[in-house]
N, C-alpha and C positions, 0 to 999 in steps of 0.2 A: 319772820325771816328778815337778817337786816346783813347785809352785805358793806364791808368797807371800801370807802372812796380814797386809790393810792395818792400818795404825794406826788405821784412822778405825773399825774396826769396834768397837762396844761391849756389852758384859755388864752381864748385870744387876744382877751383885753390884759391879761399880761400878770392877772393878779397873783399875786405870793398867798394869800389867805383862802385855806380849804372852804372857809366857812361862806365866804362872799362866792365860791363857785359852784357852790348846790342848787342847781337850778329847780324853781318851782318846790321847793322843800324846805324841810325845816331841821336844822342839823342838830345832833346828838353826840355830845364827846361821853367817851365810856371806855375806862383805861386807858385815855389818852390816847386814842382811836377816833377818829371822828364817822362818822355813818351820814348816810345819806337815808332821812327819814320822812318819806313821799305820801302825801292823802291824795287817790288821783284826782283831775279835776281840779287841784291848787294850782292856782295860775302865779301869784304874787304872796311874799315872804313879810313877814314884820319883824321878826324873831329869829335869832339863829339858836334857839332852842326849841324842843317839841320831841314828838318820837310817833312813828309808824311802821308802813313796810320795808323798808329798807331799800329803796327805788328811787331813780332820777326820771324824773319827769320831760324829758328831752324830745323837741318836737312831736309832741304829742303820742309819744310813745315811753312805756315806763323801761328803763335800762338801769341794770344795777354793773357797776363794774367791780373788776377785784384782781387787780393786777394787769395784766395787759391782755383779760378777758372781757368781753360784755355779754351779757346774755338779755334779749331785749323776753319783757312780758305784756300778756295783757293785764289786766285790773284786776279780773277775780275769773274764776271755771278751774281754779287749781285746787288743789286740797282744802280740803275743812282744816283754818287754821285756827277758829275764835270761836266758844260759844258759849250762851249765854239763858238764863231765864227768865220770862217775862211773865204778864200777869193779863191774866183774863178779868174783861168786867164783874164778873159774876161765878158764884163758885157752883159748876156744873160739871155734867160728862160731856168736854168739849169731842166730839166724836169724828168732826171731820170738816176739812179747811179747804178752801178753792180760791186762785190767782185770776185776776181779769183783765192784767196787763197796768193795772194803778192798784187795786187796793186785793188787801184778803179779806175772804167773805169767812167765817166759822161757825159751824152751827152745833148744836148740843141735843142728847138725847135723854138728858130726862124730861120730866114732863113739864114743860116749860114755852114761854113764847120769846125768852132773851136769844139773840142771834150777838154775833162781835164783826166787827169790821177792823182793819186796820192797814195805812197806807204804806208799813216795812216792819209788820211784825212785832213790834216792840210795843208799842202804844197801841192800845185795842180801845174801840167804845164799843157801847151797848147799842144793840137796835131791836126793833121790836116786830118778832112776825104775828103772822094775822091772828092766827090762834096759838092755844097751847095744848103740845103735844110730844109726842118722842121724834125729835128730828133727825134722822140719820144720817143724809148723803147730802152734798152740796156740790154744784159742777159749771161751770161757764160756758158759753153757746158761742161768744162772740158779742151778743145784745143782751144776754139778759142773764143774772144766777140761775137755778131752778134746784130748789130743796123738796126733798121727801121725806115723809114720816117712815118709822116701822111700826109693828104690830095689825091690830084690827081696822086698821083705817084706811079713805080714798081719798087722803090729803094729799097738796105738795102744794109751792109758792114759788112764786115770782118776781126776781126784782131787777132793775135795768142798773143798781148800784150799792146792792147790799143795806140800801136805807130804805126804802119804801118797799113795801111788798105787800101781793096781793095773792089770797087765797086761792087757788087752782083743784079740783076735782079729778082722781086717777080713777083707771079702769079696772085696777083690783086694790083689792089690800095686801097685808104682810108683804107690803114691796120695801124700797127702800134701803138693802142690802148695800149696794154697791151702783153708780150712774158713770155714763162717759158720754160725749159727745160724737160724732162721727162726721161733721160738719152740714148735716140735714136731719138728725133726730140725736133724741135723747134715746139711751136706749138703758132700761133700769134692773136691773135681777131683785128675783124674791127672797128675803131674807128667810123663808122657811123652806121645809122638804117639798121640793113640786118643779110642774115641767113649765112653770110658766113665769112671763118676764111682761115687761110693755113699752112701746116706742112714743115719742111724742115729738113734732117737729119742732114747739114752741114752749114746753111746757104746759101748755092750756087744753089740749087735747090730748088723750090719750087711748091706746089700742092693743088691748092683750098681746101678746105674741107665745107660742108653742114654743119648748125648749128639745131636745132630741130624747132627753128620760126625765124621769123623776131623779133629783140632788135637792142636795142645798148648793145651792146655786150662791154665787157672792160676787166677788170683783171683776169688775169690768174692767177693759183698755180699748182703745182704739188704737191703731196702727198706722193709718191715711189708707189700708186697704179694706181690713176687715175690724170686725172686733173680736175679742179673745174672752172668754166667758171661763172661769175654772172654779170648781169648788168645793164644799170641804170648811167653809171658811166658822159655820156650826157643825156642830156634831150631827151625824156620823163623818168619818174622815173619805175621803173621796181620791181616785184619781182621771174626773171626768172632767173634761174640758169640752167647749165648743166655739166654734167660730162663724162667724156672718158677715157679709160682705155692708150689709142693708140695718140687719136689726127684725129680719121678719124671718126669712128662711137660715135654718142653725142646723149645720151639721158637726154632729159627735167627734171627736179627738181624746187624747189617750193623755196623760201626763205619763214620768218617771215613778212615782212613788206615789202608795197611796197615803193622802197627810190631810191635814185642815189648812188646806190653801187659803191664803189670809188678805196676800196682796198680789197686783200685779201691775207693771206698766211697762211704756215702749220707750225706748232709746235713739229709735231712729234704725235699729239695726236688729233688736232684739226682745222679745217680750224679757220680763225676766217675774217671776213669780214667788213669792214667800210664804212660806207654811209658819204655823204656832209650836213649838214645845218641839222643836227637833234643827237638825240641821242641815238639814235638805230643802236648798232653791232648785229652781229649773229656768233654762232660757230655751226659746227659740225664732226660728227665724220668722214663723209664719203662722203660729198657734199650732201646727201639726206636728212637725216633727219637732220632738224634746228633747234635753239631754239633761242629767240630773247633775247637778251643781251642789259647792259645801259650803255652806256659811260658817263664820269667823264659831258660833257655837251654837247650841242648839235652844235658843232661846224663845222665847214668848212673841215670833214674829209676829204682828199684827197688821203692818203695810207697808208699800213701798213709790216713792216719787222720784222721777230723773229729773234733774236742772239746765240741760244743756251739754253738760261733762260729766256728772256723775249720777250713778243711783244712790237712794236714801234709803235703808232698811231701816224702822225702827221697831221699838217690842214693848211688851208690856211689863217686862222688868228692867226697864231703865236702857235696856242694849241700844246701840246705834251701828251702823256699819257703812260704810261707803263703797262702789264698786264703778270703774268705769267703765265694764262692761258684763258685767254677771256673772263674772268667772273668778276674779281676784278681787278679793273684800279684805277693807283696812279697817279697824276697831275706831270707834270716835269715843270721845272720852264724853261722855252726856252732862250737860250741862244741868241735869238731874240725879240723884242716886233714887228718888225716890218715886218720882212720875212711872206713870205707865202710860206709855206714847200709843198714841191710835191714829190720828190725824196726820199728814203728812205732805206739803204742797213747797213748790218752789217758785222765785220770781224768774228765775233764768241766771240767779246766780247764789243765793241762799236758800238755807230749807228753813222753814218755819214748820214746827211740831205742835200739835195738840193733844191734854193728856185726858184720861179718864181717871185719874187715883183716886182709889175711895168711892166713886160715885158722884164724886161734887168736890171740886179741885178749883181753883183760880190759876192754877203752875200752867206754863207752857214753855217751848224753848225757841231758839232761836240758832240757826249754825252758818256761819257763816264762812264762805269758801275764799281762798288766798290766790294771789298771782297764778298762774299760769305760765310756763316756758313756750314763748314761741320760735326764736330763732336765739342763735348764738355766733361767737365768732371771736377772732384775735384782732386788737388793736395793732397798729403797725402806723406808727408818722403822721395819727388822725389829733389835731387838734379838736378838742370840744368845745364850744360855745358857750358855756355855761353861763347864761343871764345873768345880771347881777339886779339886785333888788334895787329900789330909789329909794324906799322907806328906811 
């Protein structure tokens, strides 16, 4: 988005040159237009050539003008305006990626001990878990990762920074499906048909827990009240969900539609849930009461991450979608035609994707989210300030 800066606007220092009054940017003529082209966070100009968002950096607030309008933004929580593909150390089924406030952790489920790390997504390195196995789930506590295996096994790891990790012992096998945190345990669903789940406060310990029936039991969310358990997410298709306060005592809930519930996460206001091979999400407020929702198509949904401002739906035929509240979903153009997205984590302002293609892939994506509208209004008699550079 890049917004033109009028002639008629004037500085204090008196200057006649548009170019000397773009504060904190780098200016772009285009048709004999000059634009106002902002990286936030530029403090000081070398250059009155460059190109960006199309934003004035003005006391520490981004303002794009255009005629004797301003509309001021923040940096980014607005729409997915850029995105991109990036590359994994290693060609795996990267299966699922988790944020720790600095770096992403992502782990892979084939039979392997390569884990990836990376501090924005783009640039990944390899690290090494304890053993090798099919790593499924990855989740942050606040101190520490904690990964899980699926299949026959009572593995999972732990590590305080996605580099060092140490082997950990679970209370069943075929776990590994889907983990969340709840801000006192882990609480983990079983990736096969059965009533049973397990909690762990630290990773290191861990303790069956009873589910209300027999499912395939899959993704988890936390809410800050309960967690929200639905699933479906293997075959057979399901419309059983459950909620807990704890992670030990789980009472039954109802979805909309019976589907292969795939993903699910909270927004602050709303669960919102995706199924595979249709297109039918659900949101609600509370895990109990649901309302059935329409995705953009009826795609190969696989998971879903919020960032702050939006939901990320991704699929395993390349789909993407955005929603800022599980009701109204916008198409994103994927920075893949040919991934098959499973993974799906956000910093608090991009999403970063993991794909499975093929079974052993290096492809990942990267989406990254544009300005935000916070306020607006009409100029009237205001002089601006517009710094002027010393370089």
């Amino acid at each position: 988005m890049r917004l033109p800066i009028p002639v008629s606007i004037a500085s204090r220092d008196g200057s006649s040159d548009k170019d000397e009054r773009l504060v904190n940017c780098l200016g772009e003529k285009e048709d004999e237009q000059i634009f106002a082209a902002v990286r936030p966070g530029l403090t000081t100009v070398t250059t009155a050539t460059g190109s960006g968002k199309g934003l004035v950096d003005w006391n520490g607030d981004l303002i794009a003008m255009y005629g004797n309008d301003f509309y001021v933004f923040e940096s980014s929580g607005g729409p997915i305006d850029d995105s991109a593909t990036t590359t994994f150390p290693a060609a795996l089924s990267w299966r699922d990626v988790a944020w720790n406030g600095t770096i992403y952790c992502a782990v892979a489920g084939n039979s392997t001990n390569v884990c990836a790390t990376s501090p924005d997504g783009v640039t990944w390195t390899a690290r090494t878990m304890p053993t090798t196995n099919l790593w499924r789930a990855v989740t942050w506590n606040g101190s520490v990762f904690c990964a899980v295996v699926s299949g026959s096994f009572t593995i999972a790891a732990t590590s305080p920074d996605g580099v060092t990790w140490t082997q950990r012992t679970t209370s069943r096998s075929n776990t590994g499906l889907s983990m969340a945190w709840n801000g006192s345990v882990f609480f983990c669903s079983d990736g096969g048909s059965s009533n049973g789940g397990m909690t762990s406060p630290d990773g290191i310990t861990w303790t069956n827990r009873t589910l209300p029936s027999v499912a395939t039991w899959g993704p988890v969310a936390w809410n800050g009240t309960v967690f929200c358990l639905v699933a479906g997410d293997t075959s057979p298709a399901s419309n059983k969900a459950a909620t807990s306060s704890d992670g030990i005592t789980w009472g039954a809930q109802t979805l909309p539609a019976t589907e292969r519930w795939s993903g699910i996460a909270w927004n602050g206001s709303v669960f919102c849930a995706v199924a595979q091979s249709t297109a039918n999400a659900a949101t609600s407020p509370d895990g109990i009461t649901w309302t059935l929702r329409t995705m953009p198509s009826a795609a190969s949904w696989s998971n879903i991450a919020w960032s702050g401002s939006l939901f990320c739906a991704v699929a395993f035929d390349s789909s993407i979608a955005t929603s800022p509240d599980g009701i109204t979903w916008t198409v994103v153009t994927s920075p893949s035609i040919t991934a098959q997205w499973y993974g799906v984590a956000s910093d608090g302002e991009n999403f970063v994707l993991t794909s499975i293609t093929g079974s052993a892939t290096t492809e990942g994506g990267i989406l990254y989210s544009g300005p935000s509208l916070v306020s607006g209004g009409t100029v009237s008699g205001t002089f601006f300030d517009f710094t002027q550079s010393t370089t």
